[in-house]
Each structure stands twice: as structure tokens, then as C-alpha cells.
C-alpha positions as CSV (number, residue, x, y, z in Angstrom):
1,X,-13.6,2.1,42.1
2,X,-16.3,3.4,40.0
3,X,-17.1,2.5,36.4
4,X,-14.6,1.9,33.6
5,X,-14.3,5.5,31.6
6,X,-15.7,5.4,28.6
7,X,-13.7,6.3,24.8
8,X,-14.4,10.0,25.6
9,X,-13.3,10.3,28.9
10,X,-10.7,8.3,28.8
11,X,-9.1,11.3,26.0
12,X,-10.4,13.9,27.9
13,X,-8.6,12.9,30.7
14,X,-5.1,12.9,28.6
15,X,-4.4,9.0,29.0
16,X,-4.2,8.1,25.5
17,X,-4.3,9.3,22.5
18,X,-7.7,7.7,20.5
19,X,-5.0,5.4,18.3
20,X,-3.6,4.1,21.3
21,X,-6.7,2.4,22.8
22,X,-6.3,-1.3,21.7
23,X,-9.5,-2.0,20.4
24,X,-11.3,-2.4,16.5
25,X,-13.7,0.5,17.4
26,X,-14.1,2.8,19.6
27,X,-17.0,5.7,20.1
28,X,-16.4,9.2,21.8
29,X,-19.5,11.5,22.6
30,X,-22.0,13.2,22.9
31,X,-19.1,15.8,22.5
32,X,-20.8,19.2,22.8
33,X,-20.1,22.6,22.0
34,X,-21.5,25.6,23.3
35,X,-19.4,28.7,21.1
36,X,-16.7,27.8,19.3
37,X,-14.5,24.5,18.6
38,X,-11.5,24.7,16.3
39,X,-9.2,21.6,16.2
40,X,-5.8,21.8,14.1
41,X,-4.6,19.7,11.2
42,X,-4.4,16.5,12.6
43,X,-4.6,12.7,11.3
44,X,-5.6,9.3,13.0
45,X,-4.2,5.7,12.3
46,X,-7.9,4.6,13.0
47,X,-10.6,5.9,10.5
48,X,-12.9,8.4,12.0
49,X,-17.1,9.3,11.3
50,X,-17.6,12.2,12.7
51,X,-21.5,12.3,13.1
52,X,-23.2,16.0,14.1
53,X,-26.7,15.6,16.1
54,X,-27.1,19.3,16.8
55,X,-25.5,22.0,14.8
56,X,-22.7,22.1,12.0
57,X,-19.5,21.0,12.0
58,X,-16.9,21.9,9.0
59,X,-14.0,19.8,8.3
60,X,-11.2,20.7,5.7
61,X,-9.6,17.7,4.0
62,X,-7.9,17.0,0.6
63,X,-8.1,20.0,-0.2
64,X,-11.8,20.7,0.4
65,X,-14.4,21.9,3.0
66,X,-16.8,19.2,4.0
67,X,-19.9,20.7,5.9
68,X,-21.0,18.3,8.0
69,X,-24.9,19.2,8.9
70,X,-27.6,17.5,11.3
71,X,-27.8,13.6,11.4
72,X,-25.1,13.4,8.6
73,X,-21.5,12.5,9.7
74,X,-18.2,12.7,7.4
75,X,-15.9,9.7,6.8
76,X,-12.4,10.6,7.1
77,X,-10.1,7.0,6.0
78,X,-7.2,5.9,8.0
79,X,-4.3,8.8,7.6
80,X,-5.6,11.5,6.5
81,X,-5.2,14.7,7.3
82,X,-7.9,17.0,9.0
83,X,-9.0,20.2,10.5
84,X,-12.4,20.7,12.0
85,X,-14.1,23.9,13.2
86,X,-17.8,24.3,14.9
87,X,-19.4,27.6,15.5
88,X,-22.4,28.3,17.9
89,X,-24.3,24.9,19.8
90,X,-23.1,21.9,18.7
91,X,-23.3,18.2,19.3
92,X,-21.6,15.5,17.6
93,X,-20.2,11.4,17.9
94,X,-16.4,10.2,16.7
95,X,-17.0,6.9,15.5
96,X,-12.9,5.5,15.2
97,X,-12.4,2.1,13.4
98,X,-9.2,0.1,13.0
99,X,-8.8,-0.1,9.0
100,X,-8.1,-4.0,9.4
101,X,-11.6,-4.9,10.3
102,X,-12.9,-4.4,7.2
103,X,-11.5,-4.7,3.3
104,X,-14.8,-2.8,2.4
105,X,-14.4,0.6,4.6
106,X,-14.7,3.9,2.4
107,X,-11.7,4.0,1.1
108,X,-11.9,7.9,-0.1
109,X,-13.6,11.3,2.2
110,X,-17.2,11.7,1.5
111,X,-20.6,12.8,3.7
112,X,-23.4,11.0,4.4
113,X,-26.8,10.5,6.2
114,X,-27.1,8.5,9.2
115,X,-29.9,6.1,9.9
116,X,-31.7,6.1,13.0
117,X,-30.2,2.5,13.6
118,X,-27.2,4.1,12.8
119,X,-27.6,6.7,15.1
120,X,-29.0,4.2,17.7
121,X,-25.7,2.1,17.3
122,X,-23.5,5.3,17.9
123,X,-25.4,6.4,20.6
124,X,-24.9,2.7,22.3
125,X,-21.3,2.3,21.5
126,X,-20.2,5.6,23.2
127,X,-21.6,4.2,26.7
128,X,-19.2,1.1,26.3
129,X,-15.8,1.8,28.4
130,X,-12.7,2.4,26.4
131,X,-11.3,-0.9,27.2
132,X,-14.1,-2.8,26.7
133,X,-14.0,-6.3,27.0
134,X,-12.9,-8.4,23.4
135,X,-15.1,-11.2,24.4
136,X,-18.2,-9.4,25.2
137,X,-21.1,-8.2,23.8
138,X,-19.9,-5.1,22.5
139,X,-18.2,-6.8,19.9
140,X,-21.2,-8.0,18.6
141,X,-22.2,-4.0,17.6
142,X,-19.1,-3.8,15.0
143,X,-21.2,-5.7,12.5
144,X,-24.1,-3.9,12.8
145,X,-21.9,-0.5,12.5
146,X,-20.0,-1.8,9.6
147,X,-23.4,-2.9,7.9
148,X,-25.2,0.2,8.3
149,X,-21.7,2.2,7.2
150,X,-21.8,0.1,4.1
151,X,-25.6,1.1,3.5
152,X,-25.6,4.9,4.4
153,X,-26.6,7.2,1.5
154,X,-23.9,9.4,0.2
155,X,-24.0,13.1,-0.4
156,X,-21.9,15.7,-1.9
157,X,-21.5,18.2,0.7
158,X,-18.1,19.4,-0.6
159,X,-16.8,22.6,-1.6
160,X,-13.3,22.6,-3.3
161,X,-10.8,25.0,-1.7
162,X,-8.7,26.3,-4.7
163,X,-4.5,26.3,-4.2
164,X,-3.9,28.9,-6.6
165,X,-3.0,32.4,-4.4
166,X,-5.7,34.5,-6.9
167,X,-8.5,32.0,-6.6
168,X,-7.6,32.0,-2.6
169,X,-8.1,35.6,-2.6
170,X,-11.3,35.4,-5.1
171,X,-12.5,32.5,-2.4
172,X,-11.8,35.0,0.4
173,X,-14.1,37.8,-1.2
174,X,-16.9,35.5,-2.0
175,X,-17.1,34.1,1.5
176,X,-17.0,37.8,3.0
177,X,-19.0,39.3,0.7
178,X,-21.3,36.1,-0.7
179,X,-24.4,38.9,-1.7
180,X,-22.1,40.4,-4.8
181,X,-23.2,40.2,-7.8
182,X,-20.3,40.6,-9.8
183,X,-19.7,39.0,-13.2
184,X,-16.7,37.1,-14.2
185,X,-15.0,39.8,-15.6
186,X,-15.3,42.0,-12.9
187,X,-14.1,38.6,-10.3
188,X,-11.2,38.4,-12.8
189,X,-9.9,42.1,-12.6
190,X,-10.6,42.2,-8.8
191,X,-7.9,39.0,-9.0
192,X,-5.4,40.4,-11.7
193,X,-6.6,38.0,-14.1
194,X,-7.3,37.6,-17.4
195,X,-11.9,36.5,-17.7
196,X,-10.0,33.4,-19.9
197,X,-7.3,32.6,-17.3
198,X,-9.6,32.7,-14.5
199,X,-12.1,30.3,-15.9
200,X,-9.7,28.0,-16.6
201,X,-7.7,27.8,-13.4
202,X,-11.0,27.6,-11.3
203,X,-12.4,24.4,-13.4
204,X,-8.5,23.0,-12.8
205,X,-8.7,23.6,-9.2
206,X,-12.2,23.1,-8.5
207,X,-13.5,20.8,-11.2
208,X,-16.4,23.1,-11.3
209,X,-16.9,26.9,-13.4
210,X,-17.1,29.9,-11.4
211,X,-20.6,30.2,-11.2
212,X,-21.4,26.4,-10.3
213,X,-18.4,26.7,-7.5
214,X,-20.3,30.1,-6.7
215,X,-23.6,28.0,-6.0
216,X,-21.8,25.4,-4.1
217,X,-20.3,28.3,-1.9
218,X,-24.5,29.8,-1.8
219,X,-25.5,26.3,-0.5
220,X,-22.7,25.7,2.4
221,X,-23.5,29.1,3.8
222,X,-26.9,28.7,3.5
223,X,-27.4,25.3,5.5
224,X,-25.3,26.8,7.8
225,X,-27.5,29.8,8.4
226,X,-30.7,27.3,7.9
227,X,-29.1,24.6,10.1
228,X,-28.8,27.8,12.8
229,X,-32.6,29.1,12.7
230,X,-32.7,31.2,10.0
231,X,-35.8,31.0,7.3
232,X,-35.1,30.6,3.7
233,X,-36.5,34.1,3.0
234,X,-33.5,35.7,5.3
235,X,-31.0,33.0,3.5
236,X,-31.8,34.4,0.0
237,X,-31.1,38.1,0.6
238,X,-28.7,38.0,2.4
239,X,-26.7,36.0,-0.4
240,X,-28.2,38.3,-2.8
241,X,-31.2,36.7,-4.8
242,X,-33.8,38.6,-5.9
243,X,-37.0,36.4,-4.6
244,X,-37.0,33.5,-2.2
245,X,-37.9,31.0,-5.6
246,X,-34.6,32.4,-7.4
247,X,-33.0,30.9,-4.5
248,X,-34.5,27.9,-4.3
249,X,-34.1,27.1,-7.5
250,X,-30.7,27.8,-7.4
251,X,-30.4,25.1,-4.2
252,X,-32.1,22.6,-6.1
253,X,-30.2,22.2,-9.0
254,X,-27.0,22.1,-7.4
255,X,-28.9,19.9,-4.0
256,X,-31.0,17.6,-6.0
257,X,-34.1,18.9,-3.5
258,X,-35.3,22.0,-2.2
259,X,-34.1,23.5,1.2
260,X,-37.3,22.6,3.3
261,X,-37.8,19.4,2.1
262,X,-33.8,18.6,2.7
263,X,-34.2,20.2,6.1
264,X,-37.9,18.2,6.6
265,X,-35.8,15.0,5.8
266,X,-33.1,15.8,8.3
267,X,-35.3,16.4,11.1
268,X,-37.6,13.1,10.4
269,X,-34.4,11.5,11.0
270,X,-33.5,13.3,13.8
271,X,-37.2,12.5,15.0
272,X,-37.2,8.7,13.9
């Protein structure tokens, strides 16, 4: 008969949709990608971590693009909508958990960094089979997973996606073009808009001004690139700083840290 198949098999194989598997948590993975992955809007009755081991994985939700970067993972709560998209070598985990195991799940989206327990836990749960037995030991994991949820570091990896059909347009530019310097003046005219009108419907939209949005833009594109391979050096001109420091500088205000130390810290847990 073989051996039970496990959470991700038991998908891939087109017997049940994740929801449908009759258990408080389930793990699917290692799920790898080799070009390009590109799932369409869709939502879950279970909550979903989606945890990247190799690679970058974006995820648009709420109204926002959540980069999702090495031995960090994205918590998406119970309902809500979502797209995802890798490009290039990927590797990731879907954690799913019912939302009655716990009153003190995350009850809102946000990004955080994964322990190597954690990781460890993930890892384990994803050999379990789908169906897993309710009396055995691999009920004795959920606390463990719910305990190191509770106690995983948040970051802000989240860029704002404006609704507004100008600010779509001025988002489209930025992204194709993310080396030009323009000033807000000449972003406003580009988007038949006032300098005034566009400051003020990008802090409505975004929360943010133009040029701290800007930066946010700079350091999703940049951890891409970085994530891939590429050296800070090659990261700065290409998004159009003048020295590497400019850059750096740039990433650390809106990071909290520099690049090489964020990327050190994401390897030592990738290496823990």
C-alpha cells in the first residue's frame, strides 16, 4: 500500500482542496520552483505562513505587496484574499492552521523571521501524512508551532499598492524605470497631476510621501536582486545612487540595518 501521502501530495494529486483536510494544521513542502510560479487571487478558510527557504516569494494582499525573502515567511489570517508570484529558484513551506486552535493567531497580514526551531518544526510537520492520526504524536508539534508563531520577530516588508489609476501608472514607471531621478514635479506632470494633488493622494493611499514610498520601492527591488546574487555595488546603480554608501544609507533608514548585515542575519539562520 505504500505510505500515507503527505499535506503536499495529497493537493498535488487533486484530492482535496488544503481546507478540506480535516485536521488543526497541516504542512505542505519543500514546494520548489525552478522559473516561474504565479498563483491567482485566492483565499483559505485555514490561516496560511508561507515560509521561503531559497529565493523570494511576493504576495499581494490588502492592498499591498509583501516580499517574502529567505528564512522569513508571511502570515496571511483565515479569509483573506491572496496572490503569490516567484521568479527564478525558489523553495518554500505552507504552514495552514484552523483559526479555532488558537484565540491568539495574528489576527492582521504581516512578515516575519523564522527561527531555526521554527524552521525545524516546519520542516518535521511537512513529513507527517495529510491525515495524520488526532491521537498521535504529531499533535504534540501544534504547541510548539503556535509558541514559536507567537514569538517570531515581526518585520515590515510591505510596500503599499496605491488604487488611485495616476498613482497606478506613477507605480508602473517607478517599477520599470526604478534608476530615474525625477523630482516630484516632474512625477506629477508625467501623471497629469498637480505637485500638491499628488503628494496628497500618495500619503492617502500609501500612508507614506513619495520619496519614503520611493525607498520602500529601492529596498523590495533591491533584496530581490540581493536575495538573487547580486552585490550591493550592482544594486545601487542600477537603482540610480551615486556611491554604494548613498545607497546604504538609504536601506538603513528605511531597514533599520544595513544590507550585508540584514543578509549576514538571514543566512546565520539559514545556517543555524
Amino acid at each position: 500500500m505504500g505510505n500515507p501521502p503527505t499535506a503536499l501530495q495529497y493537493v498535488q494529486w487533486g484530492n482535496s482542496d488544503i481546507d478540506d483536510i480535516p485536521r488543526p494544521f497541516v504542512t505542505a513542502g519543500p514546494n520548489q520552483v525552478t522559473s516561474r510560479l504565479e498563483l491567482p487571487e485566492h483565499r483559505h478558510r485555514k490561516c496560511e505562513l508561507i515560509y521561503a527557504v531559497k529565493g523570494v516569494l511576493t504576495c499581494k494582499i490588502d492592498g499591498s505587496l509583501w516580499t517574502v525573502f529567505p528564512q522569513c515567511a508571511v502570515w496571511i489570517p483565515s479569509g483573506t484574499p491572496h496572490m503569490c508570484q516567484a521568479f527564478g529558484k525558489t523553495e518554500y513551506y505552507a504552514l495552514f492552521i484552523d483559526p479555532r486552535v488558537s484565540p491568539q493567531l495574528p489576527r492582521t497580514c504581516c512578515t516575519m523571521a523564522v527561527s531555526a526551531l521554527f524552521r525545524e518544526a516546519l520542516i518535521r510537520a511537512a513529513q507527517f501524512p495529510a491525515l495524520y492520526p488526532l491521537d498521535g504524536p504529531e499533535v504534540r508539534l501544534l504547541p510548539v508551532i503556535l509558541d514559536e508563531l507567537r514569538a517570531a520577530r515581526t518585520e515590515d516588508h510591505r510596500l503599499p499598492l496605491p488604487s488611485d489609476p495616476n498613482l497606478r501608472r506613477l507605480l508602473n514607471m517607478m517599477m520599470s524605470a526604478p534608476e530615474d531621478k525625477a523630482s516630484v514635479s516632474q512625477w506629477a506632470a508625467r501623471c497629469a497631476l498637480s505637485e500638491r494633488t499628488l503628494s496628497r493622494k500618495i500619503r492617502q493611499e500609501t500612508g507614506m510621501s513619495l520619496w519614503r514610498w520611493r525607498h520602500q520601492l529601492h529596498v523590495t527591488l533591491a533584496l530581490q536582486r540581493m536575495a538573487g546574487g547580486d552585490s550591493v555595488q550592482e544594486v545601487a546603480m542600477d537603482l540610480g545612487y551615486e556611491t554604494a554608501s548613498s545607497f546604504i544609507t538609504m536601506f538603513k533608514k528605511t531597514i533599520g540595518k544595513p544590507p550585508g548585515r540584514y543578509l549576514a542575519e538571514r543566512r546565520g539562520l539559514n545556517d543555524s
